[in-house]
C-alpha positions in Angstrom: 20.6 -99.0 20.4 19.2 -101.8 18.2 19.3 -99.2 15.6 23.0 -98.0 16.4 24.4 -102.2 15.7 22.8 -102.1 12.8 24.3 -99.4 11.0 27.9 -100.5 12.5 27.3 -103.9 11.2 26.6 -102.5 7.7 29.1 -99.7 7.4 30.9 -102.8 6.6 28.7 -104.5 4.1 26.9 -101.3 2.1 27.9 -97.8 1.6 27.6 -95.5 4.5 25.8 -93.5 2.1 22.8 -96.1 1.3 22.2 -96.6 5.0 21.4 -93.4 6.1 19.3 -92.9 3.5 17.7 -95.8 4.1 17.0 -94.9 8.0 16.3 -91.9 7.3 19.2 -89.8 9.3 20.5 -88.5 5.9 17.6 -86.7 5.3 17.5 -85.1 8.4 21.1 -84.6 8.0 20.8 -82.6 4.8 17.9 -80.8 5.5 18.4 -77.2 5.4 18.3 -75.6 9.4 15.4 -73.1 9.1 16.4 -70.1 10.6 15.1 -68.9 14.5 11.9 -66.7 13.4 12.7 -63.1 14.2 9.4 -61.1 15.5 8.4 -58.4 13.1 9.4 -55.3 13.8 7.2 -52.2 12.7 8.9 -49.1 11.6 7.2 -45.7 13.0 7.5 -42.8 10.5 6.5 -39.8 12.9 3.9 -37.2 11.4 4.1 -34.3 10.0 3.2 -31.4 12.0 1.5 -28.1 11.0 0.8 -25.6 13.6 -2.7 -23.3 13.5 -3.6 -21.0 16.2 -6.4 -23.8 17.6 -10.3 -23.0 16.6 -13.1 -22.2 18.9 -13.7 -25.5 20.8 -10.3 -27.4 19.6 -8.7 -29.8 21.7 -5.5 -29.0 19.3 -2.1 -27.8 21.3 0.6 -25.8 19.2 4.3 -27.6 19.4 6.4 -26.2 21.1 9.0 -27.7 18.4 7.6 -25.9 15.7 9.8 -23.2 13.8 7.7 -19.5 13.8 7.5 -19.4 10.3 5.2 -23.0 9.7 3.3 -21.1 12.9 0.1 -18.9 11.5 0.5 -15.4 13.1 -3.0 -14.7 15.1 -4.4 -11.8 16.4 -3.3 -12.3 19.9 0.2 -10.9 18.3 -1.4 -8.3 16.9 0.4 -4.9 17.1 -0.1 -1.4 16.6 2.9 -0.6 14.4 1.3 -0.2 11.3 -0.7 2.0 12.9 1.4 4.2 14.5 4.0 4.5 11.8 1.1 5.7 9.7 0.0 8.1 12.4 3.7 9.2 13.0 3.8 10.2 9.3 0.8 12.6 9.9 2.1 14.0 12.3 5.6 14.6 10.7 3.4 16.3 7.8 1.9 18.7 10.3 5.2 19.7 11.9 6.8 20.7 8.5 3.8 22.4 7.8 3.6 24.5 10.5 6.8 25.5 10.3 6.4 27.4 6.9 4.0 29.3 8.9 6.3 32.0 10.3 5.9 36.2 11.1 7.8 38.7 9.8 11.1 36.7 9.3 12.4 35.9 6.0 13.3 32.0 5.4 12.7 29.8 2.4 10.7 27.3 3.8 7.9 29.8 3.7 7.8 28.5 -0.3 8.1 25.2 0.2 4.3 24.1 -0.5 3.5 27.0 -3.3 2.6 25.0 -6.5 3.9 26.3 -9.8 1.9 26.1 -13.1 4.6 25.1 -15.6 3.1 24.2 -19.2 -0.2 22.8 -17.9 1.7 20.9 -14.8 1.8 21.8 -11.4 5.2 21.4 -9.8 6.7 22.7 -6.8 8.2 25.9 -6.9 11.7 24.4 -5.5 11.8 22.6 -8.7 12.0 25.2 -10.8 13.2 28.1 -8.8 16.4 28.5 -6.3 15.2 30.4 -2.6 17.7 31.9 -0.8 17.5 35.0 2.0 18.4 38.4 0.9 17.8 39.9 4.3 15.6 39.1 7.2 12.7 40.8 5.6 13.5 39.7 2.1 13.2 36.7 0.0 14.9 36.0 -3.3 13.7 33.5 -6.0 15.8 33.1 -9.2 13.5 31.3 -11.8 15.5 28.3 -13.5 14.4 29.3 -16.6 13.2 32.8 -17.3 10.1 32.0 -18.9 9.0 30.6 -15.6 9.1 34.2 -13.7 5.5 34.9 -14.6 4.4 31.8 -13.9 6.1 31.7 -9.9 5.1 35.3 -9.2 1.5 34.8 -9.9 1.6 31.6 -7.7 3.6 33.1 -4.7 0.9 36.2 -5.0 -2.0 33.8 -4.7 -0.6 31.5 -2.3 -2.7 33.2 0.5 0.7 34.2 2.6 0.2 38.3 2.0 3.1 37.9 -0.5 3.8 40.4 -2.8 6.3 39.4 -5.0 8.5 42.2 -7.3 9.9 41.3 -10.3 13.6 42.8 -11.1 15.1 41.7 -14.1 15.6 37.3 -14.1 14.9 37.6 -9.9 12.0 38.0 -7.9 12.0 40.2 -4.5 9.9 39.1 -2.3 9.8 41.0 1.0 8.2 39.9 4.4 5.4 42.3 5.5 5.9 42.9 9.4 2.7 40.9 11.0 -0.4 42.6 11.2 -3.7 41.6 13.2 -5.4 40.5 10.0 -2.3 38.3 9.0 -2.0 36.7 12.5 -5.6 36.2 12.6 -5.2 34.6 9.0 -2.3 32.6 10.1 -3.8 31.1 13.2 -7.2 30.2 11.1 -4.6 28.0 8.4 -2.8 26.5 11.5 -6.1 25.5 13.3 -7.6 24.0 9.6 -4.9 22.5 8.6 -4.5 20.6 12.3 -8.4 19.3 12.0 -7.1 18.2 8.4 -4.6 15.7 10.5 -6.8 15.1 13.5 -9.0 13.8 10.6 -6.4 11.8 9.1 -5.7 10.7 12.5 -9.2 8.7 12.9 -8.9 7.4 9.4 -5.6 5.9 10.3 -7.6 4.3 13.7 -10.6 3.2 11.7 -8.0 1.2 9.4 -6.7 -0.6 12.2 -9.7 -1.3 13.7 -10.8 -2.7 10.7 -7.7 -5.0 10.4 -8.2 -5.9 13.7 -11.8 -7.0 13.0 -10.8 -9.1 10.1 -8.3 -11.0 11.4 -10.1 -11.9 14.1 -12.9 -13.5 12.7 -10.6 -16.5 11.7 -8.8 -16.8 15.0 -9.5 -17.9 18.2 -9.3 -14.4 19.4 -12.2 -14.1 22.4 -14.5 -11.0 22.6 -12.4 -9.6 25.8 -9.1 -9.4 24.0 -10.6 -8.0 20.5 -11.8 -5.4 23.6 -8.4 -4.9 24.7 -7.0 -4.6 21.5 -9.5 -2.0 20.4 -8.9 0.1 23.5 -5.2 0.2 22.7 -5.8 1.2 19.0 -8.2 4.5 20.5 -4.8 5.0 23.1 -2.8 5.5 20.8 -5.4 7.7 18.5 -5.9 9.5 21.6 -2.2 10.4 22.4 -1.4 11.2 18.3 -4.5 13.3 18.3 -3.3 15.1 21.7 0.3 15.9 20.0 -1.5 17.4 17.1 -3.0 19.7 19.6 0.1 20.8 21.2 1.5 21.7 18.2 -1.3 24.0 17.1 -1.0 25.2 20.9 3.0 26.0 20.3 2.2 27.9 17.3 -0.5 30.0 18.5 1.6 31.1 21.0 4.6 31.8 18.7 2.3 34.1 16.5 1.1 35.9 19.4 4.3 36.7 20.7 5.5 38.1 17.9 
């Protein structure tokens, strides 16, 4: 209060100005408010996340959040396709093969796999000849270029078919000996080769995948049961191509024997 009269008794002898200066209220008048601290606040950048299929003894957990294609494919996916498709091909092969393999009935397709020497180059004889069915016990094959008869009668003669081609001006005859014993024997020992051919192809196509499967799952977390599993499925489905191949040679044998 003592204080208070002073500075009202001399506002009226001094400058405001001087006074508060002197007392010291102008300073604390003019000094600048510090602002209320703020707490510091810490910004979280959240991590990147890769997803592996975990290792052997990893405490690691895949995200659920994580798009399929930053996610490593493991052998616990792993599928027979590749295998089958491959198989599927083989057996595709053996199908068309067998069905050049006829008796006594004219058809072009009986040509289809003869191999043509044309200037040092084997080529199919559908390249360079046209097939078409005279009768049904006669073949004809016009040459595209005549020099080529020679060349296609000596390869349909030696073809192993009992096909004795007769040349008649730019044509070939080819007639279609009724089936004898010897050819049906022949025929069935072709069909019954040419099937252990694919069988053979068969278990190469299972030892691939096998293979693959063995690969893949040495970096994966992929346990000795499933690789098990996996394997068994591969020889199911060797099993059930190899089993088709069969039935086909069993369809054909009793086609030729019928006939």
């Amino acid at each position: 209060m003592v204080l208070i009269r002073r500075c009202i008794v001399a506002f009226h002898t001094r400058p405001a100005t001087a006074l508060l200066v002197r007392t010291g209220l102008w300073a604390s008048a003019t000094r600048p408010v510090r602002p209320a601290l703020v707490p510091r606040t810490t910004s979280f950048i959240a991590p990147v996340l890769r997803a592996y299929s975990s290792k052997k003894g990893g405490k690691g957990k895949k995200s659920s959040g994580v798009s399929d294609s930053m996610v490593e494919t493991s052998p616990a996916g792993f599928d027979l396709s590749k295998a089958e498709a491959r198989m599927t091909k083989i057996i595709d092969y053996l199908k068309s093969e067998l069905k050049t393999m006829r008796l006594g009935q004219a058809t072009p397709a009986l040509l289809d796999l003869i191999k043509v020497n044309v200037n040092n180059r084997m080529v199919n004889l559908t390249d360079v000849a046209t097939v078409s069915v005279k009768d049904p016990q006669t073949l004809l094959v016009i040459p595209g270029e005549d020099e080529y008869k020679k060349a296609i009668e000596k390869a349909i003669r030696e073809a192993q078919l009992g096909l004795n081609p007769v040349a008649q001006d730019t044509i070939l005859k080819v007639p279609i000996p009724k089936p004898t014993k010897e050819h049906r024997e022949r025929l069935l020992k072709n069909a019954a080769k040419l099937v252990e051919d694919v069988k053979t192809k068969i278990r190469n196509a299972r030892q691939d995948a096998v293979k693959d499967l063995k690969r893949e799952s040495k970096t994966s977390n992929l346990g000795k049961d499933e690789q098990r599993q996996l394997e068994k499925q591969i020889q199911d489905v060797t099993d059930r191509f190899t089993k088709a191949a069969e039935a086909l040679l069993a369809a054909k044998t009793n086609e030729v024997n019928r006939n």
